[in-house]
C-alpha positions as CSV (number, residue, x, y, z in Angstrom):
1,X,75.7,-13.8,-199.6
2,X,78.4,-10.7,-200.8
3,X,79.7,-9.8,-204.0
4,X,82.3,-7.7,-204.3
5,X,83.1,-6.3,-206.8
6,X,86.5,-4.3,-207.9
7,X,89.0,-3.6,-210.6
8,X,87.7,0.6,-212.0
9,X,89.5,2.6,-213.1
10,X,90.6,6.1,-215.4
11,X,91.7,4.7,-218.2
12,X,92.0,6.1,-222.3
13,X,89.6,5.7,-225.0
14,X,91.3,2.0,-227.0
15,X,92.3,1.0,-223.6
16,X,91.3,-2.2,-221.8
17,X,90.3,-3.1,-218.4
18,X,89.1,-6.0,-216.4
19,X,86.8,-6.5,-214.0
20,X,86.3,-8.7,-210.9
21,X,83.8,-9.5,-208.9
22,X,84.3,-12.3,-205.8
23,X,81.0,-13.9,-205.1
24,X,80.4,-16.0,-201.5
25,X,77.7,-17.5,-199.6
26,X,76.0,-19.9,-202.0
27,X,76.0,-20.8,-205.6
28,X,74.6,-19.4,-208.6
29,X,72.6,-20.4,-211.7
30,X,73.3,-17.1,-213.7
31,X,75.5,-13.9,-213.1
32,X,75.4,-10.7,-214.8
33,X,77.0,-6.8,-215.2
34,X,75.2,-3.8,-215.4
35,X,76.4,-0.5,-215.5
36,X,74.8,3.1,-214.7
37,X,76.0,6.1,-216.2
38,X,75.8,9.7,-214.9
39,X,72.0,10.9,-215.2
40,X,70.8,7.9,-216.9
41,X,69.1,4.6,-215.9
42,X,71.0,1.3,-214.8
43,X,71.7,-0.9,-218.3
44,X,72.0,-4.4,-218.9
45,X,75.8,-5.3,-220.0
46,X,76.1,-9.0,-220.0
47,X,75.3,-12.0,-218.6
48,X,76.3,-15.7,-218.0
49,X,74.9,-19.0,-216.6
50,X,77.1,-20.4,-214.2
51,X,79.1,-22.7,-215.8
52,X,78.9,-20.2,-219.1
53,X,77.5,-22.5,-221.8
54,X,75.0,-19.3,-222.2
55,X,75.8,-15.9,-222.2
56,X,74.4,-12.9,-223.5
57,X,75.2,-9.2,-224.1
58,X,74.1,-5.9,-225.1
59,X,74.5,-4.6,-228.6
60,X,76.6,-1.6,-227.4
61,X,79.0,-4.1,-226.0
62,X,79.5,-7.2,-227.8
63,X,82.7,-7.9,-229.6
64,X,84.6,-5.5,-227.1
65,X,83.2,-7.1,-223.7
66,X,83.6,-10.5,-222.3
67,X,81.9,-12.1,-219.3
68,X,83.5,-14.8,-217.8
69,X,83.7,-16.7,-214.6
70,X,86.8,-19.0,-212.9
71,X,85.9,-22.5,-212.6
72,X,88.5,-22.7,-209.4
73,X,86.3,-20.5,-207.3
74,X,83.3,-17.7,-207.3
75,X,84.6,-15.3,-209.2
76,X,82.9,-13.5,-211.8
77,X,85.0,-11.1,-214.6
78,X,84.0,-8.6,-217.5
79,X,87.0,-8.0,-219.9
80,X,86.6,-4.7,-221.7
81,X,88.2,-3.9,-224.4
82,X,88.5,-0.7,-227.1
83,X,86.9,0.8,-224.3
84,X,85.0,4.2,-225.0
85,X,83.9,7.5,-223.4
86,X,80.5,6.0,-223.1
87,X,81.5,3.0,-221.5
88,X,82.5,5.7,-218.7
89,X,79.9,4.4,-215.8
90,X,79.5,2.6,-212.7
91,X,79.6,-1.1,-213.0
92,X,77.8,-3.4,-210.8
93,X,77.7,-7.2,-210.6
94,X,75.2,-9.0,-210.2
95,X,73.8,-12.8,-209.5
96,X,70.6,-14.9,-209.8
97,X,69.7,-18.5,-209.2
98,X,68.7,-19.3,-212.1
99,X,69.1,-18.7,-215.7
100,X,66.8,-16.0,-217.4
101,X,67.3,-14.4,-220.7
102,X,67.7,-10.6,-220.4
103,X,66.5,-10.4,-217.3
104,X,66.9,-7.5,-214.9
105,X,65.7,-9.3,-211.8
106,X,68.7,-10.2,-209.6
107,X,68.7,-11.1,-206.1
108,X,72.3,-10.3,-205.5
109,X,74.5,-6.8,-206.5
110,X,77.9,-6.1,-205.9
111,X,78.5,-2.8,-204.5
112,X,79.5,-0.8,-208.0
113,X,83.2,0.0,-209.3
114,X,83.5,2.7,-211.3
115,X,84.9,2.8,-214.6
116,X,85.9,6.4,-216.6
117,X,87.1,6.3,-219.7
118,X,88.7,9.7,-220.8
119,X,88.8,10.3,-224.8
């Protein structure tokens, strides 16, 4: 099983950026993003089930950031938008077999892209 996962960037604070993440090996039941900032703890972003009838995101992020998969094959996006300085981190995908609520507990990480947003 790989992710991989691309699509960082410097970009300006109001900007917008997408993320991708290419997912082989098996299938999923849920996917998720995380991200880890400089000196702090990896985060929680946002996560889907599979075939996104449920998804989920952090307060910091929701109405700017959308998680969202193509149905044609395995991969996975985030869509940021009004992007901020403390969005400025490294962002990992991630992927589970099952669905779980706010869970942190993934079998499967992407590699990390990094995303800086300059103000």
């Amino acid at each position: 099983v790989q992710l991989q996962a691309s699509g960082g960037g410097l970009v300006q604070a109001g900007d917008s950026l997408r993320l991708s993440c290419v997912a082989s090996g098996r299938t999923f039941g849920a996917y998720a993003w995380f991200r880890q900032a400089p000196g702090k703890e990896r985060e929680f972003v946002a996560a889907s089930s599979w075939r996104g009838e449920k998804k989920e995101y952090a307060d910091s992020v929701k109405g700017r950031f959308t998680i969202s998969r193509d149905n044609r094959d395995n991969t996975m996006y985030l869509r940021m938008n009004s992007l901020k300085p403390e969005d400025t981190a490294v962002y990992y995908c991630a992927a589970r077999a099952d669905w779980a609520p706010r869970s942190t507990i993934y079998a499967w990480w992407g590699q990390g892209t990094l995303v800086t947003v300059s103000s």
